[in-house]
N, C-alpha and C positions, 0 to 999 in steps of 0.2 A: 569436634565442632565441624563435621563435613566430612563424608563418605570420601575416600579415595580411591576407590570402585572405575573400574574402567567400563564405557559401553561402545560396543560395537558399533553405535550409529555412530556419525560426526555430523554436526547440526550448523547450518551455518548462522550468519550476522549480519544484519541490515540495522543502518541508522534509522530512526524513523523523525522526519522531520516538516515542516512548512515551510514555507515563504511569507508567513504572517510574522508580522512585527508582535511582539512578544510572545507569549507561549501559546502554540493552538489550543492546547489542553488545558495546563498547572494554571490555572486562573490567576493572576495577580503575582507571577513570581516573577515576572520581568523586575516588581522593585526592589527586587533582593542586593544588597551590594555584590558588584562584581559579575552580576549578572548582563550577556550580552546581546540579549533576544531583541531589545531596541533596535539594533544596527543592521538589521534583517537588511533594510534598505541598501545594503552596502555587498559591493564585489566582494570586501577582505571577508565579512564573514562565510560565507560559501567558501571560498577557497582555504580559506582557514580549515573547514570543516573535510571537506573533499581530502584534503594532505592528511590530515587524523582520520581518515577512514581510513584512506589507504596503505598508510602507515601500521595500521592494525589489522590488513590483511581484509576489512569488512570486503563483504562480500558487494554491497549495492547502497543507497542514500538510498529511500523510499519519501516520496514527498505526495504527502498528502493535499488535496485541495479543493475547495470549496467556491461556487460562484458568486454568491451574496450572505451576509448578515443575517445575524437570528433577530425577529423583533417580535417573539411571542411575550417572553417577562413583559408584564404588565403594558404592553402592549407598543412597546416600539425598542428600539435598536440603546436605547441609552445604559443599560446595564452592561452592554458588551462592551460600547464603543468608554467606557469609563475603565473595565478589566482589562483589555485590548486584548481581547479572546477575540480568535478566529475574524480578524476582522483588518482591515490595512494589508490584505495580502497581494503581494507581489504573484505574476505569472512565472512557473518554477519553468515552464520549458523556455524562457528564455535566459533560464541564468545555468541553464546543462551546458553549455558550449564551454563558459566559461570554468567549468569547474573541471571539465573532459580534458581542459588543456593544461591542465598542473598535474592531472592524474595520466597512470599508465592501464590500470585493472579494477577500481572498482566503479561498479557499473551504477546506474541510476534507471529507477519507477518513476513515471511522471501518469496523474489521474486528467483523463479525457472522457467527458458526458456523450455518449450515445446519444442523447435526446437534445442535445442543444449546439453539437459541430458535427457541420454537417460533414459526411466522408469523405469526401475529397481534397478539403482540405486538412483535417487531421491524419490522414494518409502519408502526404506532400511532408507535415508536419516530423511524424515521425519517422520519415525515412530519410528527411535530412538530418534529425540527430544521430539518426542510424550512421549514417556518413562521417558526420564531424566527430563523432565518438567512436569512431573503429568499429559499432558491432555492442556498445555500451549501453544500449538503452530497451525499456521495458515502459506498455503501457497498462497502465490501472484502470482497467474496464469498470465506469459505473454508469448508471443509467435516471441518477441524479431524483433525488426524492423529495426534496423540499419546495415546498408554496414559492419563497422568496428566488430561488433561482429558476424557479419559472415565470416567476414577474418579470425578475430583471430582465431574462431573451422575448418578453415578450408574446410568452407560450403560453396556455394552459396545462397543469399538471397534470399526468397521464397515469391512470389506475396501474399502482406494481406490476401486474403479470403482463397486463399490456406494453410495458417499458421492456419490460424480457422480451416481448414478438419482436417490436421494431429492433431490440440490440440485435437479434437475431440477422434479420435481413439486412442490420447495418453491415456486420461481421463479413457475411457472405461480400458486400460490397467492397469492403476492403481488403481482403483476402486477393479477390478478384484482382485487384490495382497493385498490387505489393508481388501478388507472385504469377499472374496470369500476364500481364502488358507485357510488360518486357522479357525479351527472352534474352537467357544468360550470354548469348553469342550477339545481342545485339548493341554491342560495345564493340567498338569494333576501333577508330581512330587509325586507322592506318593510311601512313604517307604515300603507300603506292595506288591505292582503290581513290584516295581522298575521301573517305566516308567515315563520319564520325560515327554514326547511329545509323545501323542499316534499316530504314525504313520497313520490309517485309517484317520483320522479327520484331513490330511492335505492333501490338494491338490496342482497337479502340472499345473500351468494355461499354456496354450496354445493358443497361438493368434498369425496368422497368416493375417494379413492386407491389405491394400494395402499400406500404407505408414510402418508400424511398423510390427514385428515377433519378438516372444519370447515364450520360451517354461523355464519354473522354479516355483520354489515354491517361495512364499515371503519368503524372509530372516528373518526376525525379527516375532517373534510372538505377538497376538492383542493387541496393546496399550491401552491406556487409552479411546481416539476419535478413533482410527481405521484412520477413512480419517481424513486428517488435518483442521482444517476450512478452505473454499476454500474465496481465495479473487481475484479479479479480477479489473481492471483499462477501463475505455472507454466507449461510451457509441453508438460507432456506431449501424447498423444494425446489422452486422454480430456479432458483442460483443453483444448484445440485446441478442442474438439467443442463443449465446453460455453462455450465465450468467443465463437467464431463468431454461435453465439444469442444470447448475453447482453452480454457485456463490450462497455465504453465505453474502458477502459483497462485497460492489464494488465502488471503490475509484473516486469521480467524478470530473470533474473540472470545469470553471469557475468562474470569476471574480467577476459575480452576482450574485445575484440569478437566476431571469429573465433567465440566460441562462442554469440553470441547471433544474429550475422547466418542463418544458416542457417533457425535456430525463430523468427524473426521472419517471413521471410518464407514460410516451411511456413504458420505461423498466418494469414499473409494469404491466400494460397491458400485455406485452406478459409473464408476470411470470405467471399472473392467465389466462392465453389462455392456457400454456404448464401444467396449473392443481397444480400448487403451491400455496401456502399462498403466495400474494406481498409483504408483511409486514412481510414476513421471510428473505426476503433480506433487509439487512441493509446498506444503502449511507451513505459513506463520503465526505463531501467537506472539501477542505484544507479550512488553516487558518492560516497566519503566522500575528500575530496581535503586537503592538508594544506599550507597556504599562506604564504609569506611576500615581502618587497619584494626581497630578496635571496636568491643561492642557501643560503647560509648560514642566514639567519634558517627557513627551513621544515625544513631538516637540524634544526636544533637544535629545532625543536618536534616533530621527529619521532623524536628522542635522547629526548627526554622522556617521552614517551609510551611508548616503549619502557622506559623506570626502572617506571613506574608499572602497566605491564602485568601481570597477573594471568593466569599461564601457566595454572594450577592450572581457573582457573573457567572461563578460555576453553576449554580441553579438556571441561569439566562440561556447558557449554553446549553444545559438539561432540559428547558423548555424547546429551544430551538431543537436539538434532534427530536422529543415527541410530540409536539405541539402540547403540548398541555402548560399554560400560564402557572408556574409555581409562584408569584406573588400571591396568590387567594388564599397561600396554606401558612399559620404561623412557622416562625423560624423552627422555635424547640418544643411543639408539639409532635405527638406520634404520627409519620406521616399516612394517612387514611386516604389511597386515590379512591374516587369515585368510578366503583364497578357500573354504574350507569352509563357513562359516559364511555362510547366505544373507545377512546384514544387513552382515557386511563384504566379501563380494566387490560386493555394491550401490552402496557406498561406494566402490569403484577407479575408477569414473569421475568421483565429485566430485573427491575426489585428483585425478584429473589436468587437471579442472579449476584448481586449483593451480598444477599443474606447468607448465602451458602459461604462465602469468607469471613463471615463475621461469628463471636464469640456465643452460645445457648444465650438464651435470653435479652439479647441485645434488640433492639427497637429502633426504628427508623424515622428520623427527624428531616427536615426539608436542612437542616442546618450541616447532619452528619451525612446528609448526603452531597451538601455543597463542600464541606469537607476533603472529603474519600476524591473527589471528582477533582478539587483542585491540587491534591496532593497526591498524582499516580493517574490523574485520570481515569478510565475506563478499563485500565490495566491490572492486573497484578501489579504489587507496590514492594517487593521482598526488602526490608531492612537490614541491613547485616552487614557479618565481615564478609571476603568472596567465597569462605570457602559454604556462608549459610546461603549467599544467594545462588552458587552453583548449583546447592541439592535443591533447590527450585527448579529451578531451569531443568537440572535430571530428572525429577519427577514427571515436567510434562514431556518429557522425552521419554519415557519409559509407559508411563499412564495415557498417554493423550497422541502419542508418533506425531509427533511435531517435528516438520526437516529445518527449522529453525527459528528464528527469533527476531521480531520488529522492535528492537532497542530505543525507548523513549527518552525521555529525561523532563527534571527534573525544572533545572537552571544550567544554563547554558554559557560556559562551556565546562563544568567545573562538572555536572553529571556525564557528559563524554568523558571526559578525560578519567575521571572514576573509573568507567568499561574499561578504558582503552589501558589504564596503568595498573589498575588492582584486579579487575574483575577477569579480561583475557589471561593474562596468566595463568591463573588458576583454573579454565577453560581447559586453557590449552594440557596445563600438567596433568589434569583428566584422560587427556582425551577426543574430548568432546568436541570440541569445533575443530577445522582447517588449518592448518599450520600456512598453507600456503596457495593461491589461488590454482587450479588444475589446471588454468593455459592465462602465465602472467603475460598480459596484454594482447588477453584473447577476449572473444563475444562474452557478453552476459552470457549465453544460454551453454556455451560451453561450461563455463563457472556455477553457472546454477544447477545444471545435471551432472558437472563431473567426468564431461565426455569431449577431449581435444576432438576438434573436426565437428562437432554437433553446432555447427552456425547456424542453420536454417532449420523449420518445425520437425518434429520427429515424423516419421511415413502414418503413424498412427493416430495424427492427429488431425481433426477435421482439416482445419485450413491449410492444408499440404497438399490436402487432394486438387486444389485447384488450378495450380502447376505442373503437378505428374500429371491430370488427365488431360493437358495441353499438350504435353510434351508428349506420352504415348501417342496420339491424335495424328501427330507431326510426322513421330516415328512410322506410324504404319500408314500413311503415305507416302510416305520416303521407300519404300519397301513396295 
């Protein structure tokens, strides 16, 4: 019942989580008994969670997030706000402090919009959790794609590739502030000079764009990492392009392997075309897996989950990531999108994304698809004892080079504590993941590459260079 096969990778582990009040995903299973996704609002749950991360060696809490409400289902927000999908979400960067201070090593991804904070302060941002978490923290580069979070700032929605320019020249601007302002020596606090911050050794950046302008010094002086580990999601062309220069890790999806192996390694190609180590970017595929000692006992928590699923909101939510209004389509009809319609012939390849998990013959209903989505989400959904959902997890590690796993769940806390008592063991007696973090109560990026001393970006990544070619500049002046 499970290969006991050793592999030479070891993959690590990240919780994946919100700050929404009940489940971002599992539609409707906040009302499962015993379930704790209500209390979101609450310190104790975060530090709850934080101490069972790190208790199990996880490697990072990944929090996902979102700026506004889906109100495409039948045309306003009431289907979500009845599910409590993705909706009541708290700001995750302001609940890292508090979870920094009960832990010693595992680190936290917090998601920041390119298109809607502006640089200088998201900069300021993450260089003070940089601070209060030793070296702990990573950001989730998106560039934010939805109508409703561009209402809410105020914006108009900016065509995809054009969101890649401006992430582009945001990047540049905050690279610039994070490792070009302040120079390493310009800490200084010494009782005999009286000089806290030597003045000469900071710079005032100036960037004048065509999408972006700012002229200021960074706020905060050099953190632990300087740049935050960069994390980023997608895996199109123009994401290829933009993660090649940027990305430290990059969050990938599908339901297969099959569908990830291909755009894993297209991505690594262009990492070592733009002159990088491939193997310095680290992939995540999700995984929200559903565990028990017996075949039986994970059947029946997957019977459950299924009582408590919220068909209704999971389709709401389906609407809101493609714009396309799934009220028009009956429940337990075959679902037929309309190839007319640019937004749902776009959609026939997620569908069959789908399909490729599912049994010959099987047919797709707006019902099994609100289903599949509240029970696993957009995930792989492996049922089993640990040792069936390890040869899961092995497969995309052998099929797909995945350097690890965005661990979902189900209900909350009783799907963690599942990873954390049945499933890591049997992990571990593999093989397969980390016994132990590489530098306890060192940076994220040490822990994520596996290299004590690697705090700040590698020499071959874009945003490194904007430091060394100050520092060289200086040097041979100095000379």
């Amino acid at each position: 019942m499970g290969s006991a096969s050793l592999t030479p990778k070891k993959v690590h582990l990240n919780f994946f989580e919100t700050a929404c009040r009940g489940n971002h995903e599992c539609s409707g299973q906040w009302a499962r008994p015993g379930d704790n996704s209500h209390t979101k609002d609450s310190l104790e749950y975060y530090i709850n969670l934080a101490t069972l991360a790190e208790k199990a060696k996880i490697t990072a809490i990944f929090f996902a997030d979102t700026y506004a409400g889906h109100a495409v289902y039948g045309g306003s927000m009431d289907a979500v706000l009845r599910s409590g999908t993705q909706v009541a979400q708290l700001d995750p960067l302001v609940i890292i402090s508090a979870m920094a201070a009960v832990t010693k090593s595992v680190s936290f991804g917090v998601t920041g919009s390119t298109s809607y904070i502006p640089p200088f302060p998201l900069a300021r941002t993450f260089s003070t959790l940089d601070h209060l978490t030793k070296g702990r923290i990573a950001w989730n580069v998106v560039t934010s794609w939805s109508e409703a979070a561009a209402d809410a700032f105020g914006k108009d929605l900016v065509p995809h590739d054009q969101r890649y320019e401006i992430a582009e020249e945001y990047m540049e601007v905050v690279y610039r502030l994070w490792n070009e302002s302040w120079s390493d020596d310009s800490v200084q606090w010494d009782p005999q000079t009286r000089v806290a911050y030597e003045p000469s050794k900071i710079t005032r950046i100036e960037h004048a764009g065509k999408h972006l302008k700012m002229s200021a010094r960074h706020q905060v002086h050099p953190s632990p990492q300087r740049t935050p580990v960069i994390f980023q999601a997608g895996t199109s062309k123009v994401r290829q392009a933009f993660a090649a220069r940027h990305a430290e890790a990059v969050y990938i999806g599908g339901l297969v392997p099959s569908q990830a192996s291909y755009q894993i390694k297209a991505a690594r190609d262009v990492c070592r075309d733009a002159g990088r180590d491939p193997c310095s970017i680290k992939f995540f595929a999700a995984v929200n897996p559903i565990i028990g000692r017996t075949m039986e006992e994970p059947q029946a928590k997957y019977d459950e989950a299924l009582q408590y699923a919220d068909v209704i909101g999971a389709l709401a939510q389906f609407s809101g990531y493609t714009g396309i209004d799934m009220c028009k389509y009956p429940l337990d009809e075959e679902l037929k999108l309309d190839t007319s319609n640019p937004k749902e012939c776009a959609v026939q390849g997620f569908l069959g994304n789908f399909g490729d998990s599912q049994d010959d013959g099987d047919v797709w209903t707006p019902r099994k698809l609100g289903e599949k989505i509240a029970v696993g989400g957009f995930h792989p959904t492996p049922v089993g004892t640990p040792e069936m959902v390890a040869d899961v997890m092995q497969k995309w590690i052998d099929e797909a080079d995945v350097d690890g796993f965005n661990m979902a769940y189900i209900s909350n806390p009783g799907s963690f504590e599942d990873i954390v008592e049945l499933l890591i063991p049997e992990l571990r007696r593999r093989g397969m993941v980390f016994d132990d973090y590489a530098v306890p109560g060192g940076t994220f990026r040490e822990n994520l590459l596996r290299e004590p001393g690697q705090k700040r970006l590698r020499k071959d990544h874009f945003g490194s260079h904007f430091g060394a070619e100050k520092q060289r500049d200086k040097d041979m002046c100095s000379t």
